[in-house]
Backbone as a printed PyTorch tensor [residue, N CA C, xyz], in Angstrom:
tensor([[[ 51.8060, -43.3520, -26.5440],
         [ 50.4750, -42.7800, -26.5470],
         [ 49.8030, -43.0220, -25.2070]],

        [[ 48.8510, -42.0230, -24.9910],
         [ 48.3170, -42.4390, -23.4040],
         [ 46.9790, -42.1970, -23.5640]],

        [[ 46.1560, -42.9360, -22.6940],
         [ 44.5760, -43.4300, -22.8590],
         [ 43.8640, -42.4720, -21.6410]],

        [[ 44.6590, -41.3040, -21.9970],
         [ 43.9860, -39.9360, -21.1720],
         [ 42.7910, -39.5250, -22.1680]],

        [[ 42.0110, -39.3420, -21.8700],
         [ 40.9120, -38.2260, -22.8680],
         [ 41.2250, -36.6970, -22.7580]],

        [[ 41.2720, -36.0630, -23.7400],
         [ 41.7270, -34.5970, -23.7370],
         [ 40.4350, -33.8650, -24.2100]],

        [[ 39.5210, -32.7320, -23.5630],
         [ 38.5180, -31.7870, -24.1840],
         [ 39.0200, -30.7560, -24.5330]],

        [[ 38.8900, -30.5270, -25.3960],
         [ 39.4490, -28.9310, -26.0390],
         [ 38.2140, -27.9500, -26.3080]],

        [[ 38.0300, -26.5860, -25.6610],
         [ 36.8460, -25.8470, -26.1250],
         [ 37.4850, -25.3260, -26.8180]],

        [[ 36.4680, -24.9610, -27.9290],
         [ 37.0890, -23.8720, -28.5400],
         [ 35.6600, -22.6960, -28.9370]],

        [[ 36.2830, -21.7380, -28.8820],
         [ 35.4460, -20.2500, -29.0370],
         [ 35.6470, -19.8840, -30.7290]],

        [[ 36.4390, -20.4990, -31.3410],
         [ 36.3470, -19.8790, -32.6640],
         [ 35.2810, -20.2830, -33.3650]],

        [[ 34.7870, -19.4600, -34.7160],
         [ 34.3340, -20.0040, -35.2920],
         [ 34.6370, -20.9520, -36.4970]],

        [[ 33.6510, -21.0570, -36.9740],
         [ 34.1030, -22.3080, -38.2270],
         [ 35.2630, -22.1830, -39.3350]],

        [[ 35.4000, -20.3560, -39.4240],
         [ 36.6230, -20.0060, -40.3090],
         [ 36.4800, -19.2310, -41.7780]],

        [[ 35.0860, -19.4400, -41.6510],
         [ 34.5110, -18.5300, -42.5360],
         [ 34.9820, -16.6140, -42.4370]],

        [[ 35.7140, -16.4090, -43.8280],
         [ 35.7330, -15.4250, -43.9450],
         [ 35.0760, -14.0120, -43.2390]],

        [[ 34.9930, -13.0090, -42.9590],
         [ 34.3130, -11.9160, -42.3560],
         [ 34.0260, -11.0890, -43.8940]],

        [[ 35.2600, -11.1810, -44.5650],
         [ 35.4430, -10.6590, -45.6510],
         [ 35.8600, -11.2130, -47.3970]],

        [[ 35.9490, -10.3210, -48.4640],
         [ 36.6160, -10.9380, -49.5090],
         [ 37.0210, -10.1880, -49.9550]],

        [[ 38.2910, -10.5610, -50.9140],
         [ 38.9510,  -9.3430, -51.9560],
         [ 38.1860,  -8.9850, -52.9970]],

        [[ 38.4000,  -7.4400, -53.3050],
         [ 37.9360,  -7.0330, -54.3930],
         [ 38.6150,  -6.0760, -55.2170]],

        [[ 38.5970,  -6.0450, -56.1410],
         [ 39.7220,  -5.4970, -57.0400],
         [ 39.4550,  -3.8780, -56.7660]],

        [[ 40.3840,  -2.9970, -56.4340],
         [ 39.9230,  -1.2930, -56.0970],
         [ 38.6330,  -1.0120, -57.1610]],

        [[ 39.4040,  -1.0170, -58.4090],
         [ 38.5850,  -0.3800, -59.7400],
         [ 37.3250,  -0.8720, -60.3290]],

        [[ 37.0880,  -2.5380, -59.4760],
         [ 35.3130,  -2.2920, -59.6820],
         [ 34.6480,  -2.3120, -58.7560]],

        [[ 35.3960,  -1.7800, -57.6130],
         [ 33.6190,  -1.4050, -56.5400],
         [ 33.0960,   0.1570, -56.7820]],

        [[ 31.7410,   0.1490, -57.1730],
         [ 31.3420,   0.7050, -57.3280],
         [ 30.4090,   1.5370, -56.1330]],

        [[ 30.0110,   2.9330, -56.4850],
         [ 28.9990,   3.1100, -55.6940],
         [ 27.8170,   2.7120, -55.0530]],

        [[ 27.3210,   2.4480, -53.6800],
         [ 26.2060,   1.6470, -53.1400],
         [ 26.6840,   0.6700, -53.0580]],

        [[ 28.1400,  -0.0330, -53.2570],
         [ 28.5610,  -1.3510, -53.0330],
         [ 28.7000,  -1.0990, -51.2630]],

        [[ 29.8090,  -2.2690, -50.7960],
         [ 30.7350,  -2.3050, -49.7750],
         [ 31.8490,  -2.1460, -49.7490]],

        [[ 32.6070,  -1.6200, -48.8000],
         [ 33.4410,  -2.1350, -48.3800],
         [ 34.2920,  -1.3430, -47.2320]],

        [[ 35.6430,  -2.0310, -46.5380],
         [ 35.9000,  -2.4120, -45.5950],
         [ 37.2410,  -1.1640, -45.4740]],

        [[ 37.0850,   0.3230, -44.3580],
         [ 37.3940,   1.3080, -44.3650],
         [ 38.0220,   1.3070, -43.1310]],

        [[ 39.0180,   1.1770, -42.4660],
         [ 39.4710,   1.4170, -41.0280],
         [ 38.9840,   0.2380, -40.4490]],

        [[ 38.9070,  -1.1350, -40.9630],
         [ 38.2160,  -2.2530, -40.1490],
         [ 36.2240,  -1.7140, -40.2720]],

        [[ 36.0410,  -1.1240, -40.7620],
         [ 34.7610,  -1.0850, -40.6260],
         [ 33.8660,  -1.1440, -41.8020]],

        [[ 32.7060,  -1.6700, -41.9110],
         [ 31.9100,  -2.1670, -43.0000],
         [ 31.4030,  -0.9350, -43.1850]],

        [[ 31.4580,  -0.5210, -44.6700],
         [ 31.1880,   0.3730, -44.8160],
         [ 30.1610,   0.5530, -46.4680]],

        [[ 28.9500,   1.5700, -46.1300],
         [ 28.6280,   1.6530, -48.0570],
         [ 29.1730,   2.7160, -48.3140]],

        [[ 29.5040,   2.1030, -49.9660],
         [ 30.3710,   3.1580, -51.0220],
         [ 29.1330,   4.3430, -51.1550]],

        [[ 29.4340,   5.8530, -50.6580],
         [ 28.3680,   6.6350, -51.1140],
         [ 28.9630,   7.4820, -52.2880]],

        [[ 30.4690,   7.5180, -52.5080],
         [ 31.1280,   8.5000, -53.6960],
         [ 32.6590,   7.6890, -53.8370]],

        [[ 32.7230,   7.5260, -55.3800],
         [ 34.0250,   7.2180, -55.9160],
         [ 34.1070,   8.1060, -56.8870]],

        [[ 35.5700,   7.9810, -56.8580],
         [ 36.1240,   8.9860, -57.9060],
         [ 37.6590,   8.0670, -58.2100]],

        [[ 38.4680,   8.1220, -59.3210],
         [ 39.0970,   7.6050, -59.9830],
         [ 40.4950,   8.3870, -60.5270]],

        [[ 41.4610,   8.5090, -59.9090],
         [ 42.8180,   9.4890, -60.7140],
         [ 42.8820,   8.9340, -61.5630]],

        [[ 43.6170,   9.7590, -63.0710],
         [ 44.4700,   9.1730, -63.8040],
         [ 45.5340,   8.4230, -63.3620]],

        [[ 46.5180,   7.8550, -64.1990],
         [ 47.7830,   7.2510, -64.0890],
         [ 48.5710,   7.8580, -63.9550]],

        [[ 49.5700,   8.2340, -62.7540],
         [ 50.6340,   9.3570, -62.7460],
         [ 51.9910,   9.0230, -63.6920]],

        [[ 52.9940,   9.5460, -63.5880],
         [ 53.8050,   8.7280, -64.0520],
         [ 54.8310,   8.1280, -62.7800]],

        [[ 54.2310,   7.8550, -61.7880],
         [ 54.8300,   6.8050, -60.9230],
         [ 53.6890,   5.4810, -61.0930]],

        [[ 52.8950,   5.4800, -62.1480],
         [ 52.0100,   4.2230, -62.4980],
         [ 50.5780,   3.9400, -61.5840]],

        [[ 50.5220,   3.8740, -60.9800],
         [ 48.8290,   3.2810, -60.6340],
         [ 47.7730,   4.5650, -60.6820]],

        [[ 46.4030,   4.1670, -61.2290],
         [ 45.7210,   5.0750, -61.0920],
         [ 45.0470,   4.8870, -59.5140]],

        [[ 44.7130,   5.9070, -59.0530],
         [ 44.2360,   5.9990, -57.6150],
         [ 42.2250,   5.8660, -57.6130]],

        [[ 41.7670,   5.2330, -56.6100],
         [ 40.1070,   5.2350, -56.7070],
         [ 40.3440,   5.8300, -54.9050]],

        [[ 39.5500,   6.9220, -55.0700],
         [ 38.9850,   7.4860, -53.8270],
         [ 38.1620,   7.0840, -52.9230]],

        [[ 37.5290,   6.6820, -52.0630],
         [ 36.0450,   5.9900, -51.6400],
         [ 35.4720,   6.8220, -50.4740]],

        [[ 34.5270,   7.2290, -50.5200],
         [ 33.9550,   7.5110, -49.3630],
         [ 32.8720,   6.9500, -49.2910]],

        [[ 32.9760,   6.1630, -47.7230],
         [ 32.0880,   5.6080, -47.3010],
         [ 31.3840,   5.5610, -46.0270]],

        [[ 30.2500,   5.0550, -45.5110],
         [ 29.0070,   5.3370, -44.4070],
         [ 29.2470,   4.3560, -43.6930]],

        [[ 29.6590,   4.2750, -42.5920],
         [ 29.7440,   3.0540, -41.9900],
         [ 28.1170,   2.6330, -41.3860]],

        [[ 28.2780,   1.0080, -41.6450],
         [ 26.9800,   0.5640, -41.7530],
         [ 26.0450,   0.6260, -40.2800]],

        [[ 27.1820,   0.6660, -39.5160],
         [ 26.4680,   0.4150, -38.0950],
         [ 25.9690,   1.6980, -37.6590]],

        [[ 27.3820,   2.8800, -37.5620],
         [ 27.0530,   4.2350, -36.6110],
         [ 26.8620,   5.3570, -37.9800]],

        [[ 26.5210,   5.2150, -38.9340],
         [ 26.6840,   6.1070, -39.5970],
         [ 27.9750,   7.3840, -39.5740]],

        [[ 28.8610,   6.7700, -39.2770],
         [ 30.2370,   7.9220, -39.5590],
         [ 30.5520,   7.9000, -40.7530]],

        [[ 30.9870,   9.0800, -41.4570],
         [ 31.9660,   8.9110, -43.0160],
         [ 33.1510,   8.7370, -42.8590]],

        [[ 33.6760,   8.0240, -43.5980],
         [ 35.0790,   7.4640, -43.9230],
         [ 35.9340,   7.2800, -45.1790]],

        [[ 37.0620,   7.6150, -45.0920],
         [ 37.2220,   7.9730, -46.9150],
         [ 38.2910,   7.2830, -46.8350]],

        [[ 39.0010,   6.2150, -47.7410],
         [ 40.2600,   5.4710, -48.2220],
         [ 40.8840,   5.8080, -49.5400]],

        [[ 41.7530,   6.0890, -50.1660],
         [ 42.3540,   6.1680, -51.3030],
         [ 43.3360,   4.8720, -51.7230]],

        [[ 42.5650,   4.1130, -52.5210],
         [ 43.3110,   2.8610, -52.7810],
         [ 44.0320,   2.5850, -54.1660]],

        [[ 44.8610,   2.4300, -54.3580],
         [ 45.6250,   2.4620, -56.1740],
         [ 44.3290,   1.2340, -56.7320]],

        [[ 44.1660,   1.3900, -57.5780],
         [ 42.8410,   0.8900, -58.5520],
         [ 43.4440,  -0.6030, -58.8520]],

        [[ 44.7580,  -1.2850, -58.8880],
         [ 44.6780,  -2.3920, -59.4960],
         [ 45.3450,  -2.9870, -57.8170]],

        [[ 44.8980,  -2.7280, -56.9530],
         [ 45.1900,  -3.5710, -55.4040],
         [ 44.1500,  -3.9100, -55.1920]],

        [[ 43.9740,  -4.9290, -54.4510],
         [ 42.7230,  -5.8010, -53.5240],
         [ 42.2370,  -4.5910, -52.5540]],

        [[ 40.7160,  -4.5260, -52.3920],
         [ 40.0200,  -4.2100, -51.3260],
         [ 39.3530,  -5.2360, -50.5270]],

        [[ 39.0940,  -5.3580, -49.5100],
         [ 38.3010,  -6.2500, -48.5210],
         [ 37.3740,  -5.2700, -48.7320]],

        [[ 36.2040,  -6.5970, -49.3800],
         [ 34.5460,  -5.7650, -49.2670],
         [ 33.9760,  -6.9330, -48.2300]],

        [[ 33.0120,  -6.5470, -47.3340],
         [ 32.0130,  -7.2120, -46.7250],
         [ 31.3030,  -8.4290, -46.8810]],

        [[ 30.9730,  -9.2770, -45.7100],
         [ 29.8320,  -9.8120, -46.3580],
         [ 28.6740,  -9.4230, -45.7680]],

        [[ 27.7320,  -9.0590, -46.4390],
         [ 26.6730,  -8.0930, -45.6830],
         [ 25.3130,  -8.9300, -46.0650]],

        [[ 24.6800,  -9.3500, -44.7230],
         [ 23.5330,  -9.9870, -44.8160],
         [ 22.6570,  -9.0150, -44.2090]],

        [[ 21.1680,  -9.2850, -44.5690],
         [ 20.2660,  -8.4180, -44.5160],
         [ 18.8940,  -9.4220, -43.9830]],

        [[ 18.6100,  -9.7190, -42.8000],
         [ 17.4190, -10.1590, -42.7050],
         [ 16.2590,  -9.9180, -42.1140]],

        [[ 14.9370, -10.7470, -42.0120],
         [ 14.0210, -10.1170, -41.4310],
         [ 13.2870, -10.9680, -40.3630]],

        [[ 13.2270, -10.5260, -39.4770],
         [ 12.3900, -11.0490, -37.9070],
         [ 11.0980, -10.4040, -37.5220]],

        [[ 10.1330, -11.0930, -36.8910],
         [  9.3190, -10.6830, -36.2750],
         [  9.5620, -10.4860, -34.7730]],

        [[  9.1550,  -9.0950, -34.4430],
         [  9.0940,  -8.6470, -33.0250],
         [  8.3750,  -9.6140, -32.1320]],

        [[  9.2710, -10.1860, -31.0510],
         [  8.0580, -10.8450, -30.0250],
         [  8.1430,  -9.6930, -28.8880]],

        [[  9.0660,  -9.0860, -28.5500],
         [  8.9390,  -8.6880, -27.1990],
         [ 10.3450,  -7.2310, -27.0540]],

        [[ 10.2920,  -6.3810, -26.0520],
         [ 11.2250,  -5.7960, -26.0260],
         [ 11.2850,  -5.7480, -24.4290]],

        [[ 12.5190,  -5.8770, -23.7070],
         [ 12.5010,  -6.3660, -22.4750],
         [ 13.0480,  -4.6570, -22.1100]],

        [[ 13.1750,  -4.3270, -20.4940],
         [ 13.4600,  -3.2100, -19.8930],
         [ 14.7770,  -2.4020, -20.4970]],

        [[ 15.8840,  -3.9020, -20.4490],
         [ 17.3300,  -3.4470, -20.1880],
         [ 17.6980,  -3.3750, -21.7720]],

        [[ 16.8040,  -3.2760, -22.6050],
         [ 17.0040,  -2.7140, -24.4180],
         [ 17.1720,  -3.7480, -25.2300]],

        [[ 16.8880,  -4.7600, -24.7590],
         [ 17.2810,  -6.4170, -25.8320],
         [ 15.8840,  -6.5550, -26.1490]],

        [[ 15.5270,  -7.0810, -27.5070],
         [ 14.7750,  -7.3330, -28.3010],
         [ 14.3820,  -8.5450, -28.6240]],

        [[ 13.4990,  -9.4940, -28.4610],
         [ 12.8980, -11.0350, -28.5320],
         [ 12.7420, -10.6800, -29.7360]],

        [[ 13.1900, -11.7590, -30.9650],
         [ 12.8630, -11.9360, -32.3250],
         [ 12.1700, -13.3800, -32.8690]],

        [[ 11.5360, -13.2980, -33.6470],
         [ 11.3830, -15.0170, -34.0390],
         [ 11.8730, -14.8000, -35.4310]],

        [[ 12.6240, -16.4750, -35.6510],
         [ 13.5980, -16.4950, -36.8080],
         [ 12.8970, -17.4250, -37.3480]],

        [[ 12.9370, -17.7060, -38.9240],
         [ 11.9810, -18.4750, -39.5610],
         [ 12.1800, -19.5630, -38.8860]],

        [[ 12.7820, -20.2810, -38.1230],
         [ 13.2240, -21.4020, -37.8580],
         [ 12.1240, -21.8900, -36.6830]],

        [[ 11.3500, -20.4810, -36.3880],
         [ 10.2310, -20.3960, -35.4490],
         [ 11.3460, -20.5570, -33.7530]],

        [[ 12.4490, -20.6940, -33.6330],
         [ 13.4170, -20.2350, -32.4430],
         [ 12.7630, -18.7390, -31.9720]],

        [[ 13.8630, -18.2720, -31.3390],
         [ 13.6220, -16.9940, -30.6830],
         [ 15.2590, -16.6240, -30.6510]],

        [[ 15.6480, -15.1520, -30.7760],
         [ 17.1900, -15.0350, -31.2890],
         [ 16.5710, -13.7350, -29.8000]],

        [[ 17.4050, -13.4380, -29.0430],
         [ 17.1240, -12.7760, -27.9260],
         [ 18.4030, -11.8040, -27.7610]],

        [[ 19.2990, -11.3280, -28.6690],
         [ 20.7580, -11.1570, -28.5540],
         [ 20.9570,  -9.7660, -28.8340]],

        [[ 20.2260,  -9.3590, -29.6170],
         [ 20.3300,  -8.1080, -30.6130],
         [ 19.7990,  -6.7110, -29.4550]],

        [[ 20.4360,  -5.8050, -29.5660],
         [ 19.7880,  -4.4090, -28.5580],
         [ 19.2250,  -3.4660, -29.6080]],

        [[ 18.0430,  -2.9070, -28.8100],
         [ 17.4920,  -1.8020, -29.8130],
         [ 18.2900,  -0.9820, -30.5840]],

        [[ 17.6200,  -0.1050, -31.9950],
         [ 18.7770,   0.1870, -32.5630],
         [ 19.1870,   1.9800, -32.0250]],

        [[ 19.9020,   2.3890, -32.2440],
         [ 20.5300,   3.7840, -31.3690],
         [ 19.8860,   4.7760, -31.9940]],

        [[ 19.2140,   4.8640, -33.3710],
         [ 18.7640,   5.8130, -34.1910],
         [ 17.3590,   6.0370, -33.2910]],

        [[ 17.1820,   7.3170, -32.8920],
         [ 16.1460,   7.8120, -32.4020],
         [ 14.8270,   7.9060, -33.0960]],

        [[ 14.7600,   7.8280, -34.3100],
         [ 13.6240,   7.8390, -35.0980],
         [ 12.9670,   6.0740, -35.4100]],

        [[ 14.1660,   5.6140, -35.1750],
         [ 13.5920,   4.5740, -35.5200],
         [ 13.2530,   3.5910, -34.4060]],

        [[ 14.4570,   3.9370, -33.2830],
         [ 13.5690,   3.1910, -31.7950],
         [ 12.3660,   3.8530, -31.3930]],

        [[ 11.7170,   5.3950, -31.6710],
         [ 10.7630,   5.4960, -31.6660],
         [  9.5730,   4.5040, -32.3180]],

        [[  9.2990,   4.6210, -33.3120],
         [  8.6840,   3.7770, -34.4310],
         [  8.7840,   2.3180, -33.7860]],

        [[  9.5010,   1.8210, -33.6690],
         [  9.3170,   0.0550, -32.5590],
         [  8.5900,   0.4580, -31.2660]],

        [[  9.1690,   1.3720, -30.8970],
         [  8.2610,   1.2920, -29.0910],
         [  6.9320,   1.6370, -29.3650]],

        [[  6.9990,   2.6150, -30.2790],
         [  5.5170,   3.1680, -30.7150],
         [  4.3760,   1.9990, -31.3860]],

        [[  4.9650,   1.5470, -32.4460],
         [  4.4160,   0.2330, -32.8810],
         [  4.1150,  -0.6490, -31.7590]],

        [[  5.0160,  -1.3290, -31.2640],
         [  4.6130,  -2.3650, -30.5750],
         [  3.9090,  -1.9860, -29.0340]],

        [[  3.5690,  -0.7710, -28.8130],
         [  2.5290,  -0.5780, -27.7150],
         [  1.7820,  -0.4860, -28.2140]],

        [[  1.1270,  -0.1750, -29.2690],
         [  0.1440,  -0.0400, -30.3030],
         [ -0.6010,  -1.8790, -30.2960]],

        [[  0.3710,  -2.7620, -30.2910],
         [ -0.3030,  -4.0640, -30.4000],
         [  0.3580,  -4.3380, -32.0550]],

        [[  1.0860,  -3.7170, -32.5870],
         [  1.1080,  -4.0620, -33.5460],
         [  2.0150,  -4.9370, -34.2940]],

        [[  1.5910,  -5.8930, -35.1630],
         [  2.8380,  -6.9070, -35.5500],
         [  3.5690,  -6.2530, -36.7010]],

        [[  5.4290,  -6.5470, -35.9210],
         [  6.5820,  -5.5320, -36.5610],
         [  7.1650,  -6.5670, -36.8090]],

        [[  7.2640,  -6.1500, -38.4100],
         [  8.5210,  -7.3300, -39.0040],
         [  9.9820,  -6.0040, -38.6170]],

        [[ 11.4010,  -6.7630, -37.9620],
         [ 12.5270,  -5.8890, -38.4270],
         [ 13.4070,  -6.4210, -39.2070]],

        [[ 13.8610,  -5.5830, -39.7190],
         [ 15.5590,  -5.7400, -41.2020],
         [ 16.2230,  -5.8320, -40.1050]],

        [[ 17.3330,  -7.0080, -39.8510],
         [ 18.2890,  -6.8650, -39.0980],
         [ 19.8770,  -7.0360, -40.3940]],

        [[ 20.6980,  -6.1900, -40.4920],
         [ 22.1490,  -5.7650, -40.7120],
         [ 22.6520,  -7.1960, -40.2810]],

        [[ 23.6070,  -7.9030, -40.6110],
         [ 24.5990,  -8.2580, -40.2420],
         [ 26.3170,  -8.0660, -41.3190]],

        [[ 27.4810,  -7.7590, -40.9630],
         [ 27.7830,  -7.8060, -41.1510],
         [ 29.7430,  -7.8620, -40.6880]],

        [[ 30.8800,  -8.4420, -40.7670],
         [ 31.9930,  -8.5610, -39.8210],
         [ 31.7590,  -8.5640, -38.1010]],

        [[ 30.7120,  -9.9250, -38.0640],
         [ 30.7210,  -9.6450, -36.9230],
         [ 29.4440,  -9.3900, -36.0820]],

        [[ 29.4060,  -8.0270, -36.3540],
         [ 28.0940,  -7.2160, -35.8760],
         [ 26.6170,  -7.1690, -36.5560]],

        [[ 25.4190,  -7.2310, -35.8170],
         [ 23.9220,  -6.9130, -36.3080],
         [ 23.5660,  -5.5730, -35.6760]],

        [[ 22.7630,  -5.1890, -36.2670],
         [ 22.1650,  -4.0800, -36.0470],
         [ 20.9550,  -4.0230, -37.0740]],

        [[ 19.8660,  -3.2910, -36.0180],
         [ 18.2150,  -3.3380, -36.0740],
         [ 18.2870,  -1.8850, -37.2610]],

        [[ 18.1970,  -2.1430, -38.4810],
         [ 17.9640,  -1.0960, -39.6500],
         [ 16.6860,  -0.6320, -40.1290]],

        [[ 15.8070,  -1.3330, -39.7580],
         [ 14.4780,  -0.9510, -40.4050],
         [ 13.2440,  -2.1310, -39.9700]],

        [[ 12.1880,  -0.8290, -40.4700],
         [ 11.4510,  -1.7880, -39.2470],
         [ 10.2180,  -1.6740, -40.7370]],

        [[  9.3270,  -2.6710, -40.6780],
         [  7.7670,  -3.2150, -41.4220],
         [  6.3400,  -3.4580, -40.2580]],

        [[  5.8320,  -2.6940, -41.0260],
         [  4.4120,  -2.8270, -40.2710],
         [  4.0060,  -3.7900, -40.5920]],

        [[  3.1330,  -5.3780, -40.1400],
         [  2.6440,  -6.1470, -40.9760],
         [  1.3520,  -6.0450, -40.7860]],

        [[  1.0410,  -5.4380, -39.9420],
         [ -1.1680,  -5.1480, -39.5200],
         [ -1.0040,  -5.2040, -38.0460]],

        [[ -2.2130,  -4.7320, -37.6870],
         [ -2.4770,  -5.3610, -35.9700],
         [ -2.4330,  -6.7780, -35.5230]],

        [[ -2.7180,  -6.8250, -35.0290],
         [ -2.4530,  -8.4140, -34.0220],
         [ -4.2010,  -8.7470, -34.5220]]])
């Protein structure tokens, strides 16, 4: 043994799942789940009979959560799906800087500075508009495999 000290960085995280299994035949519509690697909501299922090569088939089409693309999987009903874990939270606007990054305060009363405006034109309207206005904006921030994204925005009154 030798009385070297060794530092190891490491970039991973703790190991926590991105995802979990879910049985094809009960995700339902408005659920999640996980379409080409991408988090996705269930907007239409549909269900084959049993052929006589055995599994019944569940169809899915789904919205991906971030860019809004549709995406459709056909999975035999008694196999595992990877559904999401999809968190949903809410921040107050402190600031929106030139280069499109967004100052948030997290209950923790921190500041989360990471997140870029969101791409939907109606709704980065509505923030720039609000907050030149003076006005205090709670936002829904998305998280999910990974990625956040700015989904919706709350008026809470003027300043």
């Amino acid at each position: 043994m030798s009385d070297e000290e060794h530092h190891f960085e490491s970039k991973a995280d703790a190991g926590a799942s991105k995802t979990y299994p879910q049985q094809a035949g009960t995700i339902r519509k408005n659920g999640y789940i996980v379409i080409k690697n991408r988090p996705c909501k269930v907007v239409e299922v549909s269900t084959s009979k049993t052929g006589k090569h055995g599994h019944a088939k569940c169809h899915f089409v789904g919205i991906d959560i971030f860019t809004g693309k549709k995406l459709e999987d056909i999975v035999p009903s008694s196999h595992n799906c990877d559904v999401p874990h999809v968190n949903r939270t809410d921040y107050q606007l402190i600031d929106i800087s030139e280069d499109g990054f967004v100052s948030l305060l997290t209950d923790s009363g921190d500041t989360k500075d990471d997140l870029r405006l969101p791409t939907d034109d109606n709704l980065l309207k509505q923030i720039k508009d609000g907050f030149a206005e003076g006005k205090d904006l709670v936002v829904s921030v998305m998280s999910a495999m990974g990625e956040e994204q700015i989904c919706a925005l709350k008026d809470i009154g003027p300043k």
